[in-house]
N, CA, C and O atoms as a CHARMM CRD file, in Angstrom:
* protein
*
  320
    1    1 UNK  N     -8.30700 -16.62400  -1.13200 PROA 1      0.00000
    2    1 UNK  CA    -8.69000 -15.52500  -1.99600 PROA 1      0.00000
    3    1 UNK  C     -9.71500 -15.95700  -3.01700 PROA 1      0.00000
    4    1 UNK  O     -9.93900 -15.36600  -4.07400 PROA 1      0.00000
    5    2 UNK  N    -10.33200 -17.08500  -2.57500 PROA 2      0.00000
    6    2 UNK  CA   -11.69600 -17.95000  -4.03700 PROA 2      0.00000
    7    2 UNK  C    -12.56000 -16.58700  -4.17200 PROA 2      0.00000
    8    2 UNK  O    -12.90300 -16.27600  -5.31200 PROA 2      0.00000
    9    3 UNK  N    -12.85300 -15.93900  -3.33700 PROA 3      0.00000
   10    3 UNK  CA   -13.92600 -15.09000  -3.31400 PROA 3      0.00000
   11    3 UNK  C    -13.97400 -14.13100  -3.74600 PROA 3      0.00000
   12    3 UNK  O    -15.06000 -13.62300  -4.02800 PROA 3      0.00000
   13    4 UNK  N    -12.37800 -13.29300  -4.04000 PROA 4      0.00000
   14    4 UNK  CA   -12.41200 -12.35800  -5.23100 PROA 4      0.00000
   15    4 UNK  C    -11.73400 -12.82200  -6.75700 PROA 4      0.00000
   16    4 UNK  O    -11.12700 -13.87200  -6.96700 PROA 4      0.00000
   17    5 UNK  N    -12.02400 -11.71000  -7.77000 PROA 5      0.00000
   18    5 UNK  CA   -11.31800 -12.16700  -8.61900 PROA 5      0.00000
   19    5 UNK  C     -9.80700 -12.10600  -8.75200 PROA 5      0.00000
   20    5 UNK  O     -9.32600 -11.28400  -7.97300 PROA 5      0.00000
   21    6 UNK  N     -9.02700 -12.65600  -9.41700 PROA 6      0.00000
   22    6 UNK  CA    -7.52600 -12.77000  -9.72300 PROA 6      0.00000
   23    6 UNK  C     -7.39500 -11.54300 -10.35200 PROA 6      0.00000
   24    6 UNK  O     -8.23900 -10.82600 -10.89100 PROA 6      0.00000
   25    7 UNK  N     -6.00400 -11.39500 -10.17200 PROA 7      0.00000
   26    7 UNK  CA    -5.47800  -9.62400 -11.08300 PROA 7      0.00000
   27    7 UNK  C     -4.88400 -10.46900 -12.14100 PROA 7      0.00000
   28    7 UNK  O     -4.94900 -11.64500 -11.78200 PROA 7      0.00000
   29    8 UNK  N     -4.32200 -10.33700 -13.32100 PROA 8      0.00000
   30    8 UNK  CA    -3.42300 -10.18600 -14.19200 PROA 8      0.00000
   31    8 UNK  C     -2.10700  -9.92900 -13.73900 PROA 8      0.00000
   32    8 UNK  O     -1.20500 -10.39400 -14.43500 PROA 8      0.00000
   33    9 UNK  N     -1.81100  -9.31700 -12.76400 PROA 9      0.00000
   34    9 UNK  CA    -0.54000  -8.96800 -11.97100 PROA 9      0.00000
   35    9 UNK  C     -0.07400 -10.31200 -11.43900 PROA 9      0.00000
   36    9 UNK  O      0.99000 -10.84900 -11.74400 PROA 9      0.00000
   37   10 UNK  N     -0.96200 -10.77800 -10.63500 PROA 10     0.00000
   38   10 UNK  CA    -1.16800 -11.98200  -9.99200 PROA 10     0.00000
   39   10 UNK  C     -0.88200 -13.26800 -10.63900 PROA 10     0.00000
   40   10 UNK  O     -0.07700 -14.15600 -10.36100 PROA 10     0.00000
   41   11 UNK  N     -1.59000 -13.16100 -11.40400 PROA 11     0.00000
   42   11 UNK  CA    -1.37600 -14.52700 -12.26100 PROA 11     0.00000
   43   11 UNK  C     -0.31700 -14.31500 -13.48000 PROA 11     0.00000
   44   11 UNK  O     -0.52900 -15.25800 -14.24300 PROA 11     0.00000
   45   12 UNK  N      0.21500 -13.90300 -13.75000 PROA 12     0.00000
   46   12 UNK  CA     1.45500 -13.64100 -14.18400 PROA 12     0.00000
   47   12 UNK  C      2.24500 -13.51400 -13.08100 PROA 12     0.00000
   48   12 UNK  O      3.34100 -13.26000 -13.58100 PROA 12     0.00000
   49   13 UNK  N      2.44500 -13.53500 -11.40800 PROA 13     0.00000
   50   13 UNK  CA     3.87400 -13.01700 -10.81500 PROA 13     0.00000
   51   13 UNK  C      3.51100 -15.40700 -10.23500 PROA 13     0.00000
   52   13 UNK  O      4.20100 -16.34900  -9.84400 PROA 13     0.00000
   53   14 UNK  N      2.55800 -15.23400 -10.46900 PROA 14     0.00000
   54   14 UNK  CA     2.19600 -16.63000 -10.13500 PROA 14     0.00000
   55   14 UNK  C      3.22400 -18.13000 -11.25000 PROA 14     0.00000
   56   14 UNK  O      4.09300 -18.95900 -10.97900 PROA 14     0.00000
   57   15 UNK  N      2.54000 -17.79100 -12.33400 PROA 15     0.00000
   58   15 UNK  CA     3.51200 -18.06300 -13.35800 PROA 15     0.00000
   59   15 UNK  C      4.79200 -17.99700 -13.14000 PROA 15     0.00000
   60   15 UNK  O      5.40800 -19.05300 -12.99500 PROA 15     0.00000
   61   16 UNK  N      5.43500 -16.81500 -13.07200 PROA 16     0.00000
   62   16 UNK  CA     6.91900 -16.77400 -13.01200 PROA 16     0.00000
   63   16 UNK  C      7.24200 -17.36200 -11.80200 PROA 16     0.00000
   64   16 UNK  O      8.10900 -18.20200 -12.04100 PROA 16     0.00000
   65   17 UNK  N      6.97600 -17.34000 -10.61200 PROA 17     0.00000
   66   17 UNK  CA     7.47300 -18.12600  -9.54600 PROA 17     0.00000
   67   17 UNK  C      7.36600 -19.59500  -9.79500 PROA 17     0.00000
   68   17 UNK  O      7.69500 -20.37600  -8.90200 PROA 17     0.00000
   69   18 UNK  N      7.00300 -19.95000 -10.75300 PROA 18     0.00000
   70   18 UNK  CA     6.56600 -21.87800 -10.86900 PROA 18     0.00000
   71   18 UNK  C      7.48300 -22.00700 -12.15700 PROA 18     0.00000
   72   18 UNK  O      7.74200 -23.16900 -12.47200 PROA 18     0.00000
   73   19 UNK  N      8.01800 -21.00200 -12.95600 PROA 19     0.00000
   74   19 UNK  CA     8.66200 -20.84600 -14.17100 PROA 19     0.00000
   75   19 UNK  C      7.88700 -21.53400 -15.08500 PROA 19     0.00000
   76   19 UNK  O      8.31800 -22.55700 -15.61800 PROA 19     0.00000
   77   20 UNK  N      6.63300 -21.02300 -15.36000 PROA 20     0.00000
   78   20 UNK  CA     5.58500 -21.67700 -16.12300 PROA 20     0.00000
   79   20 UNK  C      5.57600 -20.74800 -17.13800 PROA 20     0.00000
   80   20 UNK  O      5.99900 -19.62200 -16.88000 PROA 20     0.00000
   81   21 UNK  N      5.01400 -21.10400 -18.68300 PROA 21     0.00000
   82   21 UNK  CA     4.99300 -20.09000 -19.56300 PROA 21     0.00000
   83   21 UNK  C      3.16000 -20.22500 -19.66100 PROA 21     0.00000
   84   21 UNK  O      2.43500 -20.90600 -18.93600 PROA 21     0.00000
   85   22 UNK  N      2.91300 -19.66600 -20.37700 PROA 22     0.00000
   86   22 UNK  CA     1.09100 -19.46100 -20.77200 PROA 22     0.00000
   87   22 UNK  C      0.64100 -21.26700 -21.16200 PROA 22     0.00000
   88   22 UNK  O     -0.39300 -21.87600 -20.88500 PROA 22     0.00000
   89   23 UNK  N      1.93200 -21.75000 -21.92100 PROA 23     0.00000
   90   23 UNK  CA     1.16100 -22.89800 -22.43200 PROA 23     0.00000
   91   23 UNK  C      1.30600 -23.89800 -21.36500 PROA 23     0.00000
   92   23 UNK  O      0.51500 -24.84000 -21.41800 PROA 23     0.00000
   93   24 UNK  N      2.43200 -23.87300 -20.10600 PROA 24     0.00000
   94   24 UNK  CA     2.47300 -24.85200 -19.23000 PROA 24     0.00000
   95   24 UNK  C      1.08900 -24.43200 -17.97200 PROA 24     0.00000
   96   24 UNK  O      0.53700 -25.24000 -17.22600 PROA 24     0.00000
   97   25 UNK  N      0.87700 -23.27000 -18.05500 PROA 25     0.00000
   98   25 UNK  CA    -0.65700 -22.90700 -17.45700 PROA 25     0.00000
   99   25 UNK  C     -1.75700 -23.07800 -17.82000 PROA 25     0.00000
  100   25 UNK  O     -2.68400 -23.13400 -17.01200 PROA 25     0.00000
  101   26 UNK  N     -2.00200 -23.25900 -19.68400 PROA 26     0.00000
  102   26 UNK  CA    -2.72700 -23.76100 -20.27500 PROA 26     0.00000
  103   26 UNK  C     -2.55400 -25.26400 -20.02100 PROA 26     0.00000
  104   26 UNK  O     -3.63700 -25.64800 -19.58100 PROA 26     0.00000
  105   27 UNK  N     -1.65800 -26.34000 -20.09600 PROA 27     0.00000
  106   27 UNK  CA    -1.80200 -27.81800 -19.92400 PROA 27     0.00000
  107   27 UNK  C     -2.33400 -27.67700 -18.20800 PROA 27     0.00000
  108   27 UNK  O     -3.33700 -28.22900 -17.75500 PROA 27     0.00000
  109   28 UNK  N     -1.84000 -27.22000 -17.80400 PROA 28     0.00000
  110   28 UNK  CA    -2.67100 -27.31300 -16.07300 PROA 28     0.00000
  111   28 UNK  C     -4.05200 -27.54900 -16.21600 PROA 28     0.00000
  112   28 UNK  O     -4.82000 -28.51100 -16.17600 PROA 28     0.00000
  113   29 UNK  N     -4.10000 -26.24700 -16.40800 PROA 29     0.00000
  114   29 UNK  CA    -5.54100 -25.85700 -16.05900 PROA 29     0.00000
  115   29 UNK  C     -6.86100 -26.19800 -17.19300 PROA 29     0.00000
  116   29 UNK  O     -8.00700 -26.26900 -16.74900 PROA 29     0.00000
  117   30 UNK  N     -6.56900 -26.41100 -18.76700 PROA 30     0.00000
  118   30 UNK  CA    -7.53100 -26.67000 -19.27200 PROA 30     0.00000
  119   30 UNK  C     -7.97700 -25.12300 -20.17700 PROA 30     0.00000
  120   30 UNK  O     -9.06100 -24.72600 -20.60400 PROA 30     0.00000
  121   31 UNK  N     -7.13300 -24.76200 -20.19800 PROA 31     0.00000
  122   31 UNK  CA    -8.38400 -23.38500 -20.74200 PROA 31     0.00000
  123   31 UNK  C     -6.69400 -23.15900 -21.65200 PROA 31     0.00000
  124   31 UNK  O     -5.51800 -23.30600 -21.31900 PROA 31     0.00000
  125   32 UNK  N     -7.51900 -22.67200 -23.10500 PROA 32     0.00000
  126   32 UNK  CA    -6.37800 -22.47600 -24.02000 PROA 32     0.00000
  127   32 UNK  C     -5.61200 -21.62300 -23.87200 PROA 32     0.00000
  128   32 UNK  O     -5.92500 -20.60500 -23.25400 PROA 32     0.00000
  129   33 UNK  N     -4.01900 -21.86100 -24.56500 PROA 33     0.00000
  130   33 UNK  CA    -2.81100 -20.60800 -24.42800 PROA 33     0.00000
  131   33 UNK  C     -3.62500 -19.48600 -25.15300 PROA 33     0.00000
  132   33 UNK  O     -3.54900 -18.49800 -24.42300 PROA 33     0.00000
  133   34 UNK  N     -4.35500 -19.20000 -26.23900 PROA 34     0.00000
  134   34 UNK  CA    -4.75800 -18.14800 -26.71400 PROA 34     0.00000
  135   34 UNK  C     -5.41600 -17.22500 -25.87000 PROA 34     0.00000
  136   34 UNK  O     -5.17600 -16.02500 -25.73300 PROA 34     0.00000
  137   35 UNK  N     -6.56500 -18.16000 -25.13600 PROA 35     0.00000
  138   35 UNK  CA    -7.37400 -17.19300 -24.15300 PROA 35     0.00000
  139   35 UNK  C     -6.47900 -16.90400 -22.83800 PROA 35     0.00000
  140   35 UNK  O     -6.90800 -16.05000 -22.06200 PROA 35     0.00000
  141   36 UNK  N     -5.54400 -17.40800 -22.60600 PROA 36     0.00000
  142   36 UNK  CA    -4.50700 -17.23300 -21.48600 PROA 36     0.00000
  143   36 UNK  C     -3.98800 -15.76300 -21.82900 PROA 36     0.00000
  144   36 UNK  O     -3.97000 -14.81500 -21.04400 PROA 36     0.00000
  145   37 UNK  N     -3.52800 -15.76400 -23.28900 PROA 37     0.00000
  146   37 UNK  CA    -2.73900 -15.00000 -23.24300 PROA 37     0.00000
  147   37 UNK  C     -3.30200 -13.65700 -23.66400 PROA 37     0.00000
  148   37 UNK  O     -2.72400 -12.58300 -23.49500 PROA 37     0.00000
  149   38 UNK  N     -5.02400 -13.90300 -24.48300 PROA 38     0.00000
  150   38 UNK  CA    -5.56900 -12.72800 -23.73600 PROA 38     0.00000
  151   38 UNK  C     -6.41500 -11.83200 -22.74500 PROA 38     0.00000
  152   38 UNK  O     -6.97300 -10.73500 -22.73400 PROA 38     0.00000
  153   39 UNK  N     -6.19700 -12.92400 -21.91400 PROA 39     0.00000
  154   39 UNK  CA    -6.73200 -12.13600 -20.46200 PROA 39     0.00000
  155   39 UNK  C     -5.37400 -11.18500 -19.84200 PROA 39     0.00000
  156   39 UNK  O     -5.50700 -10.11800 -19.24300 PROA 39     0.00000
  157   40 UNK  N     -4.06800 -11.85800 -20.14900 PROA 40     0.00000
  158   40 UNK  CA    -3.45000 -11.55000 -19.62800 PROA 40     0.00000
  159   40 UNK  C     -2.85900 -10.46100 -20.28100 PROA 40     0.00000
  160   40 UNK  O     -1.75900 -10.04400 -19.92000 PROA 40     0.00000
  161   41 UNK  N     -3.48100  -9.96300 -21.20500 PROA 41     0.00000
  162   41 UNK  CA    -3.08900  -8.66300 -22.45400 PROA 41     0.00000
  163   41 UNK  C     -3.29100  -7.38700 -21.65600 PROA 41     0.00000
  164   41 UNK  O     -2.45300  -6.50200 -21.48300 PROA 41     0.00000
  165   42 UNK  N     -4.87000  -7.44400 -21.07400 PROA 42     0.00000
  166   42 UNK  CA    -5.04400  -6.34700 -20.01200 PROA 42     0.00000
  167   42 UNK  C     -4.28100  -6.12100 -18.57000 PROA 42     0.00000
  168   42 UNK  O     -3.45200  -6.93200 -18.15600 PROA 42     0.00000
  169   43 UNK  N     -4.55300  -5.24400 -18.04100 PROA 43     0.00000
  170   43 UNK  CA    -3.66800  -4.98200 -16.86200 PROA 43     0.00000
  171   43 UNK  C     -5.40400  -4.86900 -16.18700 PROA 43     0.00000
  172   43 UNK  O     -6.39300  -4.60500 -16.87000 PROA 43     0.00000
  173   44 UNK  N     -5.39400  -5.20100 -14.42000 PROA 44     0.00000
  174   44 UNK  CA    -6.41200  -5.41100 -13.72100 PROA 44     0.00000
  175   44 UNK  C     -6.86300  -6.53200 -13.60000 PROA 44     0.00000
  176   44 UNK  O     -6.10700  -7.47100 -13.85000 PROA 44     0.00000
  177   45 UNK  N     -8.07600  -6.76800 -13.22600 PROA 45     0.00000
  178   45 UNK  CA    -8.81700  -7.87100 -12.60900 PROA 45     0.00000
  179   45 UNK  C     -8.71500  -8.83600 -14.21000 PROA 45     0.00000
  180   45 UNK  O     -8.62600  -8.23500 -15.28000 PROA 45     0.00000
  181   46 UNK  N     -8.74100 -10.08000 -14.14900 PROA 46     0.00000
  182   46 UNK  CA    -8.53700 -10.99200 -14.84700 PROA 46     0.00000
  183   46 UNK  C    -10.28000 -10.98700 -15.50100 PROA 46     0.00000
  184   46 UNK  O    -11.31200 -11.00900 -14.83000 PROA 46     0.00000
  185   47 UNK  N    -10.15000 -10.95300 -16.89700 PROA 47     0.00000
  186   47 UNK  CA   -11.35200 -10.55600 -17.80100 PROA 47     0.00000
  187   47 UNK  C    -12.11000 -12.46100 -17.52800 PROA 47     0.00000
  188   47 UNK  O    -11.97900 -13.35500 -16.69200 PROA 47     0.00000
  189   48 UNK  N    -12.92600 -12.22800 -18.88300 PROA 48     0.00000
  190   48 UNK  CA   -13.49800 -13.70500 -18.98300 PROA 48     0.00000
  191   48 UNK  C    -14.15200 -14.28800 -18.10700 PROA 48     0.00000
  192   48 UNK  O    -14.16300 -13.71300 -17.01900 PROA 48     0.00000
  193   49 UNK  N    -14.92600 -15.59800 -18.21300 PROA 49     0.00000
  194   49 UNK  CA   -15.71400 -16.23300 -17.23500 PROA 49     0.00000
  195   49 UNK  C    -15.05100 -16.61700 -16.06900 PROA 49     0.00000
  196   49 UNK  O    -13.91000 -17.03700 -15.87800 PROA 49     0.00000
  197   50 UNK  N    -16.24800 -16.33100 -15.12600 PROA 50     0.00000
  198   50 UNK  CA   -15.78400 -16.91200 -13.38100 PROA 50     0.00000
  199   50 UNK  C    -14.68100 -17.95300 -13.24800 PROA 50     0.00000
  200   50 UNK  O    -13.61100 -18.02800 -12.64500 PROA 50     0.00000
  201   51 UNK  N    -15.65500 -19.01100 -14.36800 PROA 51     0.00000
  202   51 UNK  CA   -14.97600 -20.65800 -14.21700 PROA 51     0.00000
  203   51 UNK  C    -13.83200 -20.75900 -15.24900 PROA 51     0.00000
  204   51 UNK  O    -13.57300 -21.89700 -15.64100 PROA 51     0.00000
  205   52 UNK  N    -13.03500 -19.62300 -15.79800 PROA 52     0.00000
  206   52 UNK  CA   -12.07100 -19.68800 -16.30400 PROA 52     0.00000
  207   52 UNK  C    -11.01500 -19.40300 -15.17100 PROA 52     0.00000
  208   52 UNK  O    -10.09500 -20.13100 -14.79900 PROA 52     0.00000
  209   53 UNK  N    -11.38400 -18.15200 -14.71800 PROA 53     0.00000
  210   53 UNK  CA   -10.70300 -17.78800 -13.59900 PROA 53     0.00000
  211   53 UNK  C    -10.31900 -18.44000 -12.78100 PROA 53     0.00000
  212   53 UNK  O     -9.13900 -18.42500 -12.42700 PROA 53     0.00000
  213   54 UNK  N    -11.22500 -19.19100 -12.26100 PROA 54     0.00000
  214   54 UNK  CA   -11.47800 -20.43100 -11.23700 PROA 54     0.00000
  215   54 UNK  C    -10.47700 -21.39500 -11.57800 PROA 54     0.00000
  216   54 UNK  O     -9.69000 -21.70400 -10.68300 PROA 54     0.00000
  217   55 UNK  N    -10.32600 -22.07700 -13.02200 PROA 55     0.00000
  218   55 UNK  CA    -9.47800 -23.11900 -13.21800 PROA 55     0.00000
  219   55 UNK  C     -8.01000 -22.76100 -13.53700 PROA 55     0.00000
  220   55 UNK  O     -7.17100 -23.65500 -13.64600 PROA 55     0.00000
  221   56 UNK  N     -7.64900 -21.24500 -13.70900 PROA 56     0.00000
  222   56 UNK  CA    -6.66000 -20.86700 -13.43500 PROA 56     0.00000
  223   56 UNK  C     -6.16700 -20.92000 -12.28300 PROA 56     0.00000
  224   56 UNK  O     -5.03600 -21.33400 -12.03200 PROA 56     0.00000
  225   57 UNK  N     -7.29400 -20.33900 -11.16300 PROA 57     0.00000
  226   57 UNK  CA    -6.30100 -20.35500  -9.36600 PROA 57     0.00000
  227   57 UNK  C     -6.29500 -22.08200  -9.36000 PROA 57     0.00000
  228   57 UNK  O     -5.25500 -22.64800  -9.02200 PROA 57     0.00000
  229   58 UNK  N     -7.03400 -22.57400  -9.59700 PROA 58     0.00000
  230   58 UNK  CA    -7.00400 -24.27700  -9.05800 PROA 58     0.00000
  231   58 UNK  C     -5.78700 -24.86600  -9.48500 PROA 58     0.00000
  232   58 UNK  O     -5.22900 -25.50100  -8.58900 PROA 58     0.00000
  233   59 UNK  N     -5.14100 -24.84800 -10.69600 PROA 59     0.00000
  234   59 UNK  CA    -4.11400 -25.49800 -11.68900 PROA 59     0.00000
  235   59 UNK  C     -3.16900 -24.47900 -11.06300 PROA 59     0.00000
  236   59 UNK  O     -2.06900 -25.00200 -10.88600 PROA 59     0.00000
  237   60 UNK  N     -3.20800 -23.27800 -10.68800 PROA 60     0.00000
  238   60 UNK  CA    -1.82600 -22.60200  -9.93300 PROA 60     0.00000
  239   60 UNK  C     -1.98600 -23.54500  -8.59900 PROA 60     0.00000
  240   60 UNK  O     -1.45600 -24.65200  -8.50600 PROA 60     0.00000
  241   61 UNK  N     -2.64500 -23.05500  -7.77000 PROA 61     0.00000
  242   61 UNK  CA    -2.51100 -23.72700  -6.56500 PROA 61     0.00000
  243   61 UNK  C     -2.13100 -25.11300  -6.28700 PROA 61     0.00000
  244   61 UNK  O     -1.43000 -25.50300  -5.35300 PROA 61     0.00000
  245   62 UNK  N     -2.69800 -25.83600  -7.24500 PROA 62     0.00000
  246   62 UNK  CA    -2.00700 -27.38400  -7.18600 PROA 62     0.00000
  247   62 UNK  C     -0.84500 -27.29200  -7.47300 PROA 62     0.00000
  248   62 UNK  O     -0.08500 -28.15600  -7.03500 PROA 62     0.00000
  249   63 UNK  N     -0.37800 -26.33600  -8.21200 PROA 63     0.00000
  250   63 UNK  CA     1.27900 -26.59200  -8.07700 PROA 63     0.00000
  251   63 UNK  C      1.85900 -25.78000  -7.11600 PROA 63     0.00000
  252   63 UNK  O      3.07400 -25.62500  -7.24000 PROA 63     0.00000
  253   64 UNK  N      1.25500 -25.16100  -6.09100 PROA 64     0.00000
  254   64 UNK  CA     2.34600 -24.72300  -5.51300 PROA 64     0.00000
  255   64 UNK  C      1.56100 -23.03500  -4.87900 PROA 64     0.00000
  256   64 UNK  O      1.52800 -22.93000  -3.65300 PROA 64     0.00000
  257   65 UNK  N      1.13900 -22.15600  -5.48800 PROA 65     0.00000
  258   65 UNK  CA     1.05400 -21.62900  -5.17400 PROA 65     0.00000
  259   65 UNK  C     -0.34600 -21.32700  -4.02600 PROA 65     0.00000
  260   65 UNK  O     -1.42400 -21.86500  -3.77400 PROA 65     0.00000
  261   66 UNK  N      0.38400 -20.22400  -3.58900 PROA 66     0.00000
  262   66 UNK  CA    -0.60300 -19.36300  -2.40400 PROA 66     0.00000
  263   66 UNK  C     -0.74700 -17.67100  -2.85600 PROA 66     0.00000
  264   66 UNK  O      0.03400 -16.77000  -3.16400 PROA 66     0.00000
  265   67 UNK  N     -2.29200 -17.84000  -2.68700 PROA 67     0.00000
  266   67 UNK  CA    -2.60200 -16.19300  -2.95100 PROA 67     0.00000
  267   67 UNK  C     -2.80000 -15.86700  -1.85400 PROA 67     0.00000
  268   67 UNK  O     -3.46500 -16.58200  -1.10400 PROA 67     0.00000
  269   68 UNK  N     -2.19200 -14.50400  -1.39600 PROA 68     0.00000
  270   68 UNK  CA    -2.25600 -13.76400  -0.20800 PROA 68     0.00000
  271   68 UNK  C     -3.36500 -12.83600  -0.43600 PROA 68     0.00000
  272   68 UNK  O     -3.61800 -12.40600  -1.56100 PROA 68     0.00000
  273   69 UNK  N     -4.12500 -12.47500   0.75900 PROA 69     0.00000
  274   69 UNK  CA    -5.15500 -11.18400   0.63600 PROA 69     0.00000
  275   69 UNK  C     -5.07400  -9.77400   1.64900 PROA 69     0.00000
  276   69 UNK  O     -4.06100  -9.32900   2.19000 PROA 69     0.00000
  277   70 UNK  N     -6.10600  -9.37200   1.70200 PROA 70     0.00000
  278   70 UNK  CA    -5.84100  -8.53300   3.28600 PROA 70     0.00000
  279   70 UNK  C     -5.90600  -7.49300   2.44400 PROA 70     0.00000
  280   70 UNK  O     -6.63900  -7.32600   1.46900 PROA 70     0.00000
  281   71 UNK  N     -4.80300  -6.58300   3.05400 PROA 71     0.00000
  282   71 UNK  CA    -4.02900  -4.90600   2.60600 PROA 71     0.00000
  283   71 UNK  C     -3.52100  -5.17800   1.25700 PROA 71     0.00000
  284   71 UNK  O     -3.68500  -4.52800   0.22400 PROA 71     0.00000
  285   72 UNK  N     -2.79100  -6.40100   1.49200 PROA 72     0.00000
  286   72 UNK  CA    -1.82500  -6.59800   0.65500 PROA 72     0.00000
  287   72 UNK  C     -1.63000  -7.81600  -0.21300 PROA 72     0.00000
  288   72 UNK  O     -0.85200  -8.74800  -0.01000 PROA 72     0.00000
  289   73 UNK  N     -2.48600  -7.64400  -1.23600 PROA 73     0.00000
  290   73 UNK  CA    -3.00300  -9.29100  -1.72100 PROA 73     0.00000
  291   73 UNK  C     -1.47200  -9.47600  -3.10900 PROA 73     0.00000
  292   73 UNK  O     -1.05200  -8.64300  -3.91200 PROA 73     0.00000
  293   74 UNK  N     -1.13900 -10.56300  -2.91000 PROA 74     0.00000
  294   74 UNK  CA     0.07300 -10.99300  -2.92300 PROA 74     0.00000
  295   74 UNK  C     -0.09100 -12.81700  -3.95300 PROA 74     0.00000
  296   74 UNK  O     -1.17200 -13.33700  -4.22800 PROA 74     0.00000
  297   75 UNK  N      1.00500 -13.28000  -4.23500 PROA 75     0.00000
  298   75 UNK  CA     1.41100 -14.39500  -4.23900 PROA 75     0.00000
  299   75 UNK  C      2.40800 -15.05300  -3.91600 PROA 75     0.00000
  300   75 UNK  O      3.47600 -14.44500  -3.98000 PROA 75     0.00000
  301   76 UNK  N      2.44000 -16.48800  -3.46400 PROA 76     0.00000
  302   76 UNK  CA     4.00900 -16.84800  -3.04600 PROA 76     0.00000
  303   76 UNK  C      3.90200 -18.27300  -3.18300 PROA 76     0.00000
  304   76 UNK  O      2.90800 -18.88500  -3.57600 PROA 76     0.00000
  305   77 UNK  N      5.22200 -18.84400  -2.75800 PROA 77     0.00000
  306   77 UNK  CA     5.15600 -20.58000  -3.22200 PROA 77     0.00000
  307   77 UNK  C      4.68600 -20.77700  -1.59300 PROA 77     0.00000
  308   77 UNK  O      4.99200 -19.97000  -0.71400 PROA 77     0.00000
  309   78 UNK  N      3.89400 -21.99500  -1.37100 PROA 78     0.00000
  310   78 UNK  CA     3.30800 -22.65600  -0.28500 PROA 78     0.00000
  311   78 UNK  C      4.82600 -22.97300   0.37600 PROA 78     0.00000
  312   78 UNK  O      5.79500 -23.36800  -0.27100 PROA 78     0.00000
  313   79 UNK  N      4.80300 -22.77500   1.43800 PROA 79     0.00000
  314   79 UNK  CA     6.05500 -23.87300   1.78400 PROA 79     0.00000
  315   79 UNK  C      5.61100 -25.66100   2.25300 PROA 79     0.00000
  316   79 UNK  O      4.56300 -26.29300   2.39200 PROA 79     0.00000
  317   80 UNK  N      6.92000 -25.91600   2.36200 PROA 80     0.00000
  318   80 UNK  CA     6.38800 -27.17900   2.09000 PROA 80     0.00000
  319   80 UNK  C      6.89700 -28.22700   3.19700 PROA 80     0.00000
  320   80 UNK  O      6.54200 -29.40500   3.14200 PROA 80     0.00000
């Protein structure tokens, strides 16, 4: 899913499946709990720069997750 942007839905249902809070997504990924927590204020496509976005899916995905696309764009833990 690199090729579209992330929802807010998404990266919050992403979070809760890893039981991560904003600031354990902030130590991942590099980009502060403040701006974490307001992208994630809106509902829809995830606001802010590309390469914020970007280092959000990267720091999810290394831990674990998978974004689904298609009909039905989704998240889930990788199995392993």
């Amino acid at each position: 899913m690199s090729t579209k942007k992330l929802s807010v839905r998404l990266v919050k249902a992403a979070r809760a499946l890893l039981d991560w809070s904003q600031d354990d997504l902030a130590k991942a990924s590099g980009v502060s709990s403040p701006t974490i927590g307001r992208l994630e204020a809106e509902d829809g496509e995830l606001g802010g720069r590309a390469e914020t976005g970007e280092k959000l899916r990267r720091a999810l995905e290394k831990a674990g997750i998978e974004f689904t696309n298609g009909n039905a764009p989704g998240v889930r833990l990788k199995k392993r």
